[in-house]
Backbone bond lengths (Angstrom), bond angles and torsions (degrees), N, CA, C in turn:
res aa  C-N    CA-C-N  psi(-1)  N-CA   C-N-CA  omega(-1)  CA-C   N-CA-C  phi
1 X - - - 1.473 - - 1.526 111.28 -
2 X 1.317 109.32 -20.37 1.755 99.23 -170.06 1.322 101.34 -99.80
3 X 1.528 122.44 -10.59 1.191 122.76 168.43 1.821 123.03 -60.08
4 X 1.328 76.54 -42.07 2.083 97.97 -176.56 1.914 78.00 -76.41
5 X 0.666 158.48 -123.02 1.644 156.00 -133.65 1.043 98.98 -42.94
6 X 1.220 155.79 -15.96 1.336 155.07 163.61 1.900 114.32 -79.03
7 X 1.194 112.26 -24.97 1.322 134.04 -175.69 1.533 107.71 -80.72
8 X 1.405 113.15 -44.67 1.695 124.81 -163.20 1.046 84.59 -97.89
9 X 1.847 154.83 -34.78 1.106 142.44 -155.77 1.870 104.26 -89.21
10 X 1.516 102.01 -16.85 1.554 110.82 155.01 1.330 128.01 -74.72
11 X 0.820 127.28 -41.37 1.497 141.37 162.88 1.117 117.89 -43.25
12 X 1.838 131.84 -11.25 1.580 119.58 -162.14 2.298 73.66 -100.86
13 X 0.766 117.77 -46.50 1.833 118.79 -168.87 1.242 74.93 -56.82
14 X 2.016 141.07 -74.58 1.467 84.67 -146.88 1.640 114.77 -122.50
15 X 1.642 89.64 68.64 1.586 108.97 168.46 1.994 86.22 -97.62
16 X 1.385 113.15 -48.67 1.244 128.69 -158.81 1.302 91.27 -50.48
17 X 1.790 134.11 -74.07 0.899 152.93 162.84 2.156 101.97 -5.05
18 X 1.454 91.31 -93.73 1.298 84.35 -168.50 1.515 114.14 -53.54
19 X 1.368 135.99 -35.36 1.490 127.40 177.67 1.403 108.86 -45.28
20 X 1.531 125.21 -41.74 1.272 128.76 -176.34 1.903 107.93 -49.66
21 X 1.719 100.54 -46.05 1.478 107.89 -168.28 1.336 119.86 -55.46
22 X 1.876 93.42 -50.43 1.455 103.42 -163.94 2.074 100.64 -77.57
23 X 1.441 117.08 -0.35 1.378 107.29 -163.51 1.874 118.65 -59.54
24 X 1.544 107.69 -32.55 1.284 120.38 -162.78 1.662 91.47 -70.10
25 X 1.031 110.36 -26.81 2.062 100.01 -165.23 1.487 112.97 -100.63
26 X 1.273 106.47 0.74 1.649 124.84 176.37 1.297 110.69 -104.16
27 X 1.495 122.09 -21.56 1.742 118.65 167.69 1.518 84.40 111.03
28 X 1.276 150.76 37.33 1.827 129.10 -178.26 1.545 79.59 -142.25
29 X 1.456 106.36 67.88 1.264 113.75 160.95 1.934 114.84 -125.77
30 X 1.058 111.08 -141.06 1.490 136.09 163.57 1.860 100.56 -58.95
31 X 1.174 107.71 134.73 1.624 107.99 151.35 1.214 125.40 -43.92
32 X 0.725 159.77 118.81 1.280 148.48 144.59 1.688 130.61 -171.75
33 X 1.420 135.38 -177.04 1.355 106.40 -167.68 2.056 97.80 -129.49
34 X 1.331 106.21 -5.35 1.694 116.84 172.94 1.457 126.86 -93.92
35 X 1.117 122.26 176.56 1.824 130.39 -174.12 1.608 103.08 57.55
36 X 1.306 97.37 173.98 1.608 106.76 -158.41 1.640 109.78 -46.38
37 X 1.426 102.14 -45.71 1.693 79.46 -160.41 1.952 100.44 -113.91
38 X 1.432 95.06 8.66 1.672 104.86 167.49 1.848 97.35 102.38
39 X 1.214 127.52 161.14 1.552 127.82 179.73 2.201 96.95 117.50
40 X 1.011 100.95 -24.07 1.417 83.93 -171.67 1.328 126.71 -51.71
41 X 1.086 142.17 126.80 1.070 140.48 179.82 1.880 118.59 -67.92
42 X 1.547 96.30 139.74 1.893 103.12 -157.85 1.401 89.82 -76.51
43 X 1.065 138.53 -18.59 1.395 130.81 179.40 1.345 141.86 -83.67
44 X 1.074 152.14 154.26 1.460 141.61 173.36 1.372 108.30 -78.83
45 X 1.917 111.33 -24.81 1.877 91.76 -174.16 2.002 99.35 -104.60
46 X 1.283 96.08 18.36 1.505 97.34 -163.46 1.914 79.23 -106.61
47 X 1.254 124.77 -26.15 1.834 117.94 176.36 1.891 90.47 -67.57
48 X 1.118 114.07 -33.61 2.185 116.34 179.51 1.363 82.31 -42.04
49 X 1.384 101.67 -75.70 1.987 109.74 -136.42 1.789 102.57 -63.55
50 X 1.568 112.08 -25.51 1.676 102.26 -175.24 1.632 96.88 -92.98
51 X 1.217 131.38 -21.40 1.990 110.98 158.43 1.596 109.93 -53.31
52 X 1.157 116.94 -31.57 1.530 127.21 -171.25 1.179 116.15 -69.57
53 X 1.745 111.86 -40.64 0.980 114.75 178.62 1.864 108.35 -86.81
54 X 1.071 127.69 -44.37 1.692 124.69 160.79 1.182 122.77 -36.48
55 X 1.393 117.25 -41.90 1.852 129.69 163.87 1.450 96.45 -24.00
56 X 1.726 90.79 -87.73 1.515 122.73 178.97 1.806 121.09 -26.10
57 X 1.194 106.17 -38.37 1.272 123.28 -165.03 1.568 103.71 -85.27
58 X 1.336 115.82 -42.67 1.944 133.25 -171.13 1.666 86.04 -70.78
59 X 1.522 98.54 -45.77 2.208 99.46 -168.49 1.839 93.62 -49.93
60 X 1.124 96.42 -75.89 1.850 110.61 -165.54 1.583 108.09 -43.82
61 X 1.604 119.69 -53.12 0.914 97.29 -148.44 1.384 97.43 -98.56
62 X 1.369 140.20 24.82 1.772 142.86 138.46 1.203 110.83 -63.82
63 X 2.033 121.78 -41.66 1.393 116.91 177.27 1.201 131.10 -87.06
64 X 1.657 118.07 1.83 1.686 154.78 148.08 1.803 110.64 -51.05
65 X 1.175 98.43 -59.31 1.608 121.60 171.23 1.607 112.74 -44.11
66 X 1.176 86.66 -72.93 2.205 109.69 -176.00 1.443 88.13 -61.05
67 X 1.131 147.91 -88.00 0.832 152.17 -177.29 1.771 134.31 -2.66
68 X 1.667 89.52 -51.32 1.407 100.41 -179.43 1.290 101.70 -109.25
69 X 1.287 141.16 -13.01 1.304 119.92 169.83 1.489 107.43 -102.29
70 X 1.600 130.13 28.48 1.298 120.21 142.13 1.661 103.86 -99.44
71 X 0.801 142.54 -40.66 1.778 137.06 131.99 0.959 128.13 16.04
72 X 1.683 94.84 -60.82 1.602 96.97 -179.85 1.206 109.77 -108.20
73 X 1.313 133.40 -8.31 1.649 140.08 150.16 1.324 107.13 -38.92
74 X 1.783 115.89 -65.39 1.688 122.42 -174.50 1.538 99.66 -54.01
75 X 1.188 129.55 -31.78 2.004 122.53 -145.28 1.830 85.30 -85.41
76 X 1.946 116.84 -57.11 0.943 115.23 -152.89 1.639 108.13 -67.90
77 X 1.428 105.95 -45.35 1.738 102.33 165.42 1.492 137.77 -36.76
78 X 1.486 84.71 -34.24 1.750 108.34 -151.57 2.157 86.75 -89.43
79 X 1.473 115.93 -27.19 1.571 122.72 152.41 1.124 123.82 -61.44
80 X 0.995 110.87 -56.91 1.932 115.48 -175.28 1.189 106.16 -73.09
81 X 1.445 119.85 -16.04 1.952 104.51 163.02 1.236 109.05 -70.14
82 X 1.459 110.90 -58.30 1.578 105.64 -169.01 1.502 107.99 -72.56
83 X 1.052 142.81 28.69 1.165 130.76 154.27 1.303 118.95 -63.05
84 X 1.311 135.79 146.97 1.418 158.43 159.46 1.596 112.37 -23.77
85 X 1.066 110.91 112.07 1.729 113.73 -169.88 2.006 116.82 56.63
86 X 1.613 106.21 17.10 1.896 93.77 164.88 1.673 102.54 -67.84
87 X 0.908 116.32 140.74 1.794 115.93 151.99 1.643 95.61 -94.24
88 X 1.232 141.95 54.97 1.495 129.51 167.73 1.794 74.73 -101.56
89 X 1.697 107.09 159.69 1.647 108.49 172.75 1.653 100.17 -139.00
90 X 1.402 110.45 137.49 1.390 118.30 -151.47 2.062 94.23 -74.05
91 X 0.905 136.76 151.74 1.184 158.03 165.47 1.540 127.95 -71.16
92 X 0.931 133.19 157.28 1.355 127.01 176.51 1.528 105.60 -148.00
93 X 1.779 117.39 159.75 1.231 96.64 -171.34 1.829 82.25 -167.83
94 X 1.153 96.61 148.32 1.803 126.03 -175.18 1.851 101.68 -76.21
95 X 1.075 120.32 -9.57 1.157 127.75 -160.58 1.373 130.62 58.49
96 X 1.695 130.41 147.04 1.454 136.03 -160.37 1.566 103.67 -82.93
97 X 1.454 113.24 126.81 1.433 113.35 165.04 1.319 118.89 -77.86
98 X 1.556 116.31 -25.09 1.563 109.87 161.17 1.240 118.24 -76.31
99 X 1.316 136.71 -15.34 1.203 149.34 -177.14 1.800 104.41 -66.10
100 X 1.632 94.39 -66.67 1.442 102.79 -178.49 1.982 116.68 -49.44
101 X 1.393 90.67 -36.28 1.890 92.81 -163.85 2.085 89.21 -77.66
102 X 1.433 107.13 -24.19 1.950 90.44 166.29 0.923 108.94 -49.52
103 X 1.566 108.31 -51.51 2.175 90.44 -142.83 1.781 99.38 -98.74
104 X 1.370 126.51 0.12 1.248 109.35 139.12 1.064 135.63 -80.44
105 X 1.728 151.08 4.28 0.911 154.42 -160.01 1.090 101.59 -104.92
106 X 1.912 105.78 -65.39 1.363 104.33 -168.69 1.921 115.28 -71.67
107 X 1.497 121.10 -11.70 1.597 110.47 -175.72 1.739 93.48 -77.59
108 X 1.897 137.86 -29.87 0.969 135.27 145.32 1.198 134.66 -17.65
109 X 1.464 101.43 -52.83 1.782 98.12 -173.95 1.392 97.60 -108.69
110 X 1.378 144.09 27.95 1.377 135.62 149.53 1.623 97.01 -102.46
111 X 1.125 116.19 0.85 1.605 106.27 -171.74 1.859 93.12 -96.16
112 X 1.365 104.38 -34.97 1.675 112.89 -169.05 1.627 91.64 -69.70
113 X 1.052 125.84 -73.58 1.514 144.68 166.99 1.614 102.02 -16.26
114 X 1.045 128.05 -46.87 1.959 117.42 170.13 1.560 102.79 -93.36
115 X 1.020 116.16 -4.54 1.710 97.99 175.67 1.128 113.37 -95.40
116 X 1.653 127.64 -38.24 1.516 145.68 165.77 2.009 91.53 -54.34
117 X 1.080 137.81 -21.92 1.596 136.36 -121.10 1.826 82.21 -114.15
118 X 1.630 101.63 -60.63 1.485 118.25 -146.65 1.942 84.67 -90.79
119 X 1.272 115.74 -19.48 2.070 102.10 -174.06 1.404 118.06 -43.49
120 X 1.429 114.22 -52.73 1.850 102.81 166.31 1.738 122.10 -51.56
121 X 1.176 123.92 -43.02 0.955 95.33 172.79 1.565 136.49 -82.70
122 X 1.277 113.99 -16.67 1.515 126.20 162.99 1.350 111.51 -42.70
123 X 1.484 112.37 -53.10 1.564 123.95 -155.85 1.643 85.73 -73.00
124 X 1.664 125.59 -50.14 1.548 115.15 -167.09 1.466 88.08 -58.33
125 X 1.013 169.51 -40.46 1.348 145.57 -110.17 1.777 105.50 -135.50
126 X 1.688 102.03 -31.83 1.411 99.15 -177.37 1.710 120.96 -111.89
127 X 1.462 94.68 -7.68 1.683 95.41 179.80 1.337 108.58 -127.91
128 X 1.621 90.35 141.28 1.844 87.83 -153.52 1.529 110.78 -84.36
129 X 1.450 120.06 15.91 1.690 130.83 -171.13 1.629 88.18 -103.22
130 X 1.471 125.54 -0.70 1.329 108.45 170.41 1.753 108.13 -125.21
131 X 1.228 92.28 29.84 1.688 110.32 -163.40 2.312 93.10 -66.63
132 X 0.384 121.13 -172.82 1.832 123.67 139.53 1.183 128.06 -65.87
133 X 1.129 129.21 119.92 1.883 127.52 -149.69 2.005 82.47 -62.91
134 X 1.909 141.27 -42.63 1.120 118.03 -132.60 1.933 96.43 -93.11
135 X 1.210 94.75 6.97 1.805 107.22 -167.54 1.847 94.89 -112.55
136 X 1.269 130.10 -21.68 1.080 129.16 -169.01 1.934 95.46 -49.47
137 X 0.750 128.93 -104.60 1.389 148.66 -172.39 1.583 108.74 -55.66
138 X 1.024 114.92 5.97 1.677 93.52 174.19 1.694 97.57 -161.43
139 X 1.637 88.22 120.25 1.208 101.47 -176.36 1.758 93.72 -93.09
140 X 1.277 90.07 163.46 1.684 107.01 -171.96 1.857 107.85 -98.65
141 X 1.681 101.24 -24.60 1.269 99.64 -176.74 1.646 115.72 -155.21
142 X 1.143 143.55 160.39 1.244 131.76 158.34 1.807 108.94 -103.62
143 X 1.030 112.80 111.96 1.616 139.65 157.87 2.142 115.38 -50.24
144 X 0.869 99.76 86.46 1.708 96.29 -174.11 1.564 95.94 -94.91
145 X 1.249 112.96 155.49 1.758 103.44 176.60 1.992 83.72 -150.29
146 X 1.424 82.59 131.74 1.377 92.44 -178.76 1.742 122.38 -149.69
147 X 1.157 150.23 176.26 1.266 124.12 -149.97 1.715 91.11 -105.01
148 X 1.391 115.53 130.19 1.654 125.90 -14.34 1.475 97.47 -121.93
149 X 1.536 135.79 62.70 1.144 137.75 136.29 1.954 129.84 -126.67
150 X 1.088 127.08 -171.26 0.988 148.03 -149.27 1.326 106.83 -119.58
151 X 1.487 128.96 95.71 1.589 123.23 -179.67 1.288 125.90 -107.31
152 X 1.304 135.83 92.29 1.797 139.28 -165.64 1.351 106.13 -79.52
153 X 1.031 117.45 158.74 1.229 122.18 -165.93 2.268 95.31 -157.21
154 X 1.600 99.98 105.41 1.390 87.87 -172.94 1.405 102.20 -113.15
155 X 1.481 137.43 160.71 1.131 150.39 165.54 1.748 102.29 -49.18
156 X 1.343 104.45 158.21 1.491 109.77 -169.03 1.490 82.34 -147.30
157 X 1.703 102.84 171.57 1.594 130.04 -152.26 1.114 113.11 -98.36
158 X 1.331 131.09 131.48 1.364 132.11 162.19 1.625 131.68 -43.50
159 X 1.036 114.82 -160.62 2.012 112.90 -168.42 1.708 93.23 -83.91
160 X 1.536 114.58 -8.21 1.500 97.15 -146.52 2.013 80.19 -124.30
161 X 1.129 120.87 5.37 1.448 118.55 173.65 1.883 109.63 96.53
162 X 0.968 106.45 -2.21 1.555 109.90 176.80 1.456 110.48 -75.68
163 X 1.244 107.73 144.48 1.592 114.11 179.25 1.876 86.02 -78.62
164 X 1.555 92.02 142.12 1.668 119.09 163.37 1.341 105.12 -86.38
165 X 1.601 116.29 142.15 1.732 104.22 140.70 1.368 153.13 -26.75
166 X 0.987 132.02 142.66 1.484 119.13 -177.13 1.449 104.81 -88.38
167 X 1.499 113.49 104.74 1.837 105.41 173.27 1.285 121.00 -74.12
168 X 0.786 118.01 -149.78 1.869 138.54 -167.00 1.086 107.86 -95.97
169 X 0.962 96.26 -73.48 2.000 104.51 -174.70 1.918 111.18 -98.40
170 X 0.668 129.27 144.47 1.392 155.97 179.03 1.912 106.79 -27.56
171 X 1.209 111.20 118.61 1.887 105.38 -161.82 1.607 91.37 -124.08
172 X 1.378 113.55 125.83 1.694 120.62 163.02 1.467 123.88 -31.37
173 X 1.727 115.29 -18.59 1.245 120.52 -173.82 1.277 94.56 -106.81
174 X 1.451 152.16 -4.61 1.648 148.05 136.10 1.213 127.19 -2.94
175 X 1.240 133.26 115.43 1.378 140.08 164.56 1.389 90.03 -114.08
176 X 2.317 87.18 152.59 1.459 112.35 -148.47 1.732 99.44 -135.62
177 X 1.227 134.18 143.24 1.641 118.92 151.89 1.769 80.82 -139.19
178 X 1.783 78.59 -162.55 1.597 112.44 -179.01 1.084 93.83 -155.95
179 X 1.815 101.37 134.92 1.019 135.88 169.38 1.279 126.61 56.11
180 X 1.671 120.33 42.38 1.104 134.78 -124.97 1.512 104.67 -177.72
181 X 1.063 109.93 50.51 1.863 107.01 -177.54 2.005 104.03 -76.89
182 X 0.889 108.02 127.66 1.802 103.49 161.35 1.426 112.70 -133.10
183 X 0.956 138.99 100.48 1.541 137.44 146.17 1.708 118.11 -91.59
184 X 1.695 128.39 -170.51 1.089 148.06 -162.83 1.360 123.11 -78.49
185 X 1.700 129.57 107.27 1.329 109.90 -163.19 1.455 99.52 -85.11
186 X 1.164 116.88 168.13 1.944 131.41 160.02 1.931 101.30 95.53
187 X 1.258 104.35 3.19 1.941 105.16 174.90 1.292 110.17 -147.69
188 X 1.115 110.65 164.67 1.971 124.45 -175.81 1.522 97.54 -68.35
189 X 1.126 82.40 140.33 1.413 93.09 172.56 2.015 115.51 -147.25
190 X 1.408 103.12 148.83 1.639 96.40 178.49 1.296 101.58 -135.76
191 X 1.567 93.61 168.67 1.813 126.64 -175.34 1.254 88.91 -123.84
192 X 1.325 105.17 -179.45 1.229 141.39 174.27 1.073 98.80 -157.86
193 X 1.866 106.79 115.94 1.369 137.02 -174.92 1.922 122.10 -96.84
194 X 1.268 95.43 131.04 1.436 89.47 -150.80 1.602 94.45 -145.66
195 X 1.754 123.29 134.92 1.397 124.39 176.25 1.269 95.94 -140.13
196 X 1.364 90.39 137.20 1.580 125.25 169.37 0.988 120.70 -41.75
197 X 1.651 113.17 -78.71 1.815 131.10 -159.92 1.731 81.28 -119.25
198 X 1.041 113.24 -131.08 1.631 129.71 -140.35 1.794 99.71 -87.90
199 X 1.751 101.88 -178.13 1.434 96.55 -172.04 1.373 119.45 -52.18
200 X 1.348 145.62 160.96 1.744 149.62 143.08 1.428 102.99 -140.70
201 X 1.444 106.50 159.44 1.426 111.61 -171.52 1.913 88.74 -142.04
202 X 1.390 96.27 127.68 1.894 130.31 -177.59 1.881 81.87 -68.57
203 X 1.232 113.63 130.48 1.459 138.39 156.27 1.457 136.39 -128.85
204 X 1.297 118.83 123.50 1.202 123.34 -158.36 1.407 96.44 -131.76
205 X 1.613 131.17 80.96 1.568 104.66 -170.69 1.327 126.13 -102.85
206 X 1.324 98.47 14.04 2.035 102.38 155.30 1.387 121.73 -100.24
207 X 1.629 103.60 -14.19 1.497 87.93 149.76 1.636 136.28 -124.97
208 X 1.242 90.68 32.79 1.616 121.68 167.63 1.876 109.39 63.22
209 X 1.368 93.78 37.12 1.467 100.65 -178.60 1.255 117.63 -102.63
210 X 1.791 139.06 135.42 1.532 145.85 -136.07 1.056 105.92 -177.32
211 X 1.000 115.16 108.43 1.538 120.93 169.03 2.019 118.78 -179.56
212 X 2.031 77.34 116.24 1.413 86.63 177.90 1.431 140.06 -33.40
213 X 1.355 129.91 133.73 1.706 126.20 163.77 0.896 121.33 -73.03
214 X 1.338 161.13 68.41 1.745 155.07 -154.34 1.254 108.91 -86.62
215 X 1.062 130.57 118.00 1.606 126.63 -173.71 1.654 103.98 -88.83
216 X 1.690 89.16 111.42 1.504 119.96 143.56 1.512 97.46 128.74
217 X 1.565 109.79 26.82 1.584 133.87 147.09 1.383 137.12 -103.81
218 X 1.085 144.77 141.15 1.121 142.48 -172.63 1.538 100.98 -133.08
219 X 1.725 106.88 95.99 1.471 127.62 164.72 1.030 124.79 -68.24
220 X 1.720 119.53 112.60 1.490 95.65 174.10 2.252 100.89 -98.88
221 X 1.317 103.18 146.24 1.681 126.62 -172.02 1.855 93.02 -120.30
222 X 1.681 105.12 132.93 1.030 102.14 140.61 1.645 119.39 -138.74
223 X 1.266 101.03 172.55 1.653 118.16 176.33 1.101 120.98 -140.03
224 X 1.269 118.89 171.49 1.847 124.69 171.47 1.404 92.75 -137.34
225 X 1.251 107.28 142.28 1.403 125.98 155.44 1.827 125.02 -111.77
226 X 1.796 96.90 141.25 1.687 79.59 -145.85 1.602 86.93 -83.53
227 X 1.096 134.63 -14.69 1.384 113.13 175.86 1.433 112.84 -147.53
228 X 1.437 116.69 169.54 1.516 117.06 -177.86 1.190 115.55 -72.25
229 X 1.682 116.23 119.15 1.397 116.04 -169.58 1.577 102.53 -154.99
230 X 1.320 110.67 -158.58 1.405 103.62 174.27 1.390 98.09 -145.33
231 X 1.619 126.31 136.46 1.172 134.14 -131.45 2.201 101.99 -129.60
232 X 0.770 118.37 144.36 1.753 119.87 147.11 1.421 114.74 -40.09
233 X 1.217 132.33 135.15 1.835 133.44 153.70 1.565 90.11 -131.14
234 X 1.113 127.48 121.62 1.259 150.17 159.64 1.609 121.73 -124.01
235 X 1.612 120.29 136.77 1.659 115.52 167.27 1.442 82.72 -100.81
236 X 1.741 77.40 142.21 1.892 108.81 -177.66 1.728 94.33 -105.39
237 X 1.210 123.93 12.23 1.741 102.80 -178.97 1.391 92.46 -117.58
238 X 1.562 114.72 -166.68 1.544 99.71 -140.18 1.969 77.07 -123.90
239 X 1.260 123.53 96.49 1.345 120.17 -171.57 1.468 123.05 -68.91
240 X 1.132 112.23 -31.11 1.771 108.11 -155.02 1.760 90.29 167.21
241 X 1.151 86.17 -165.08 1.760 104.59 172.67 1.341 118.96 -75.39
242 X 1.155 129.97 -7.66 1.775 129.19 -162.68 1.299 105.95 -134.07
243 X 1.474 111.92 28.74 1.529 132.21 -139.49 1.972 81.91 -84.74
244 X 0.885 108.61 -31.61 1.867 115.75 -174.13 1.133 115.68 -92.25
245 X 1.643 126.35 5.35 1.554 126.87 171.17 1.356 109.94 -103.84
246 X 1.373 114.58 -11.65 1.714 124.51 -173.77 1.910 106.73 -75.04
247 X 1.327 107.41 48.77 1.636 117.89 171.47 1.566 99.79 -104.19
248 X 1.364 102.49 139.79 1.118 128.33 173.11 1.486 127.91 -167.46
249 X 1.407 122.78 157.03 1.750 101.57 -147.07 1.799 85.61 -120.92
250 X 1.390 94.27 161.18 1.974 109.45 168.44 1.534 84.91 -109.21
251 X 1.612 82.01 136.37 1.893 111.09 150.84 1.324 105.24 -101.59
252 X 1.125 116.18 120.25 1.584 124.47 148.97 1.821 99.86 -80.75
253 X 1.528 97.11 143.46 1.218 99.67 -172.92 1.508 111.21 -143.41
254 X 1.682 152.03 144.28 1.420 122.58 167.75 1.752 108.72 -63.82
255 X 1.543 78.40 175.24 1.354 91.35 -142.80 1.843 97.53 -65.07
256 X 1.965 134.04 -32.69 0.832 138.93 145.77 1.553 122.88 -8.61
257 X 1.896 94.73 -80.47 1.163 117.72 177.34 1.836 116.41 -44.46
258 X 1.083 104.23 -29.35 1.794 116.29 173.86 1.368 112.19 -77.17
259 X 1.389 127.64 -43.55 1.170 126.58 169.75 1.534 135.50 -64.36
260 X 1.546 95.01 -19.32 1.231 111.00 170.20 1.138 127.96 -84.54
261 X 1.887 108.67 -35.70 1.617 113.36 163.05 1.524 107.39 -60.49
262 X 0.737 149.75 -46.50 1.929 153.42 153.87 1.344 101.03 -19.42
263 X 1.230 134.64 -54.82 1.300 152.72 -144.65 1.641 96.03 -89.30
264 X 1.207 112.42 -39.00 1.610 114.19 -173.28 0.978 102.33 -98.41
265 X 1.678 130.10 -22.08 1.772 109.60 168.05 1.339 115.89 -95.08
266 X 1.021 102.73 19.66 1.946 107.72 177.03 1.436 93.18 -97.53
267 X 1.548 118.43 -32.36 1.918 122.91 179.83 0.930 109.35 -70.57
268 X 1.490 121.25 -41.32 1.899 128.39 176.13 1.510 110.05 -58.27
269 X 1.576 99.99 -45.27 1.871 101.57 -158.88 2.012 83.98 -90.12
270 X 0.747 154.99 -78.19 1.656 121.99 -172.61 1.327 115.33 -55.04
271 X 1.335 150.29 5.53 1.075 118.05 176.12 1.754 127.95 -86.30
272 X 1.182 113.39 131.27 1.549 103.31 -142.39 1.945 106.00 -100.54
273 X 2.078 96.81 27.99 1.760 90.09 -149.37 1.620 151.36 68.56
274 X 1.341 96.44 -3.21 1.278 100.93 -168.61 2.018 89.69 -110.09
275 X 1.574 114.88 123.67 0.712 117.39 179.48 2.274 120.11 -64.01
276 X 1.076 104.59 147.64 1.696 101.03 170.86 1.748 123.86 -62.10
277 X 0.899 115.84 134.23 1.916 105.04 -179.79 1.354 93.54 -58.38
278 X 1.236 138.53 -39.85 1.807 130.91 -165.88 1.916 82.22 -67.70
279 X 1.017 138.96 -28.83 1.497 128.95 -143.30 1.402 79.75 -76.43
280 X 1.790 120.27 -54.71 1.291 133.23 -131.71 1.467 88.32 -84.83
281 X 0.903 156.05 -57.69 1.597 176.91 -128.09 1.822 91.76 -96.16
């Protein structure tokens, strides 16, 4: 009997095991809507963070493995002694001091080994001197997150039709939506992340982009999207009560096609209702 409870108590690792296998072809993978069984990430630095995360995954789940089948080595031995007429006699032991200084050393230097491993991509993602020199200085939009939507705020065009910079503070020539980010697919691109009232965190999870709003900071985040599509915007922190209505989607768009959506909310935001005499005529 303790054999059979020792048998089924193996079975939960490798139910775990295979659920992991079969997950990518059943959809309980990565977001996403590309590669064989869908999860790929739309980004080039969001393909970084899921090798990073597979690293991670090959580390654990070899020491998941070892793990449980010395587990179940100790349980089944540690049965077949006490069985009914074994003369095997169970052992006892003070424990190994070389033993102990292994298995802290080595979970140490696989822990040093992903932190030395994962620093380039952190640094592309969190410091803006390793940003892309053409995204460094000019953000494309300001990102407001506030309870419980999403307020953009994009630079608008000069007398002569040229897109302006996006400044700091708020410019009469500003175009505005909600919940409604669009910038340029196939190049880097940045925001400047910005919250109103309390924490929210900007989510992008096909292209593996995260990063908190802290109120009374102004983050600048960038990304690329590899093609023109239309994307998830979700806050991943837990805001308030309406914390689950704060969805809103990114358009990646060419870069044309972007200038032109600009072009039509600069027509929306002056138009004052009052029809043109050429309209009326």
């Amino acid at each position: 009997m303790k054999k059979f409870w020792i048998a089924l108590f193996m079975l939960v690792p490798i139910l775990a095991l295979w659920s992991c296998y079969v997950a990518p072809e059943r959809g309980w993978w990565f977001p996403g809507t590309t590669g064989p069984y869908g999860g790929e990430a739309a980004s080039p630095m969001g393909r970084r963070i899921d090798d990073l995360f597979y690293m991670i995954l090959a580390i654990t789940t070899v020491t998941f493995i070892g793990t449980q089948l010395a587990l179940g080595y100790v349980l089944w031995t540690g049965a077949r002694r006490g069985d009914a007429g074994s003369g095997e006699k169970a052992w006892f032991s003070h424990g190994s001091h070389n033993l102990e200084v292994i298995w802290s050393i080595v979970p140490a230097g696989i822990l040093l080994f992903i932190a030395l491993y994962q620093m380039d991509v952190v640094a592309a993602i969190r410091f803006k001197s390793e940003f892309p020199e053409q995204v460094q200085n000019r953000p494309l939009a300001e990102v407001t997150a506030r309870q419980f939507e999403w307020r953009i705020r994009y630079p608008g065009f000069d007398a002569n039709g040229n897109l302006l910079p996006l400044m700091a503070d708020p410019q009469p020539t500003d175009l505005y939506a909600v919940n409604d980010l669009r910038l340029p697919a196939a190049q880097p691109v940045m925001i400047n992340l910005r919250t109103d009232d309390v924490q929210h965190a900007f989510f992008l999870p096909e292209l593996r982009v995260k990063q908190d709003a802290v109120p009374g900071l102004t983050i600048p985040v960038w990304f690329e999207a590899d093609r023109a599509d239309e994307f998830t915007l979700l806050c991943a922190e837990l805001c308030g009560w309406g914390h689950y209505k704060m969805r809103a989607r990114f358009v990646a768009l060419r870069e044309p096609d972007f200038l032109q959506y600009l072009r039509d909310l600069q027509a929306q935001q002056d138009y004052d209702g009052v029809p043109d005499a050429a309209d009326e005529e």
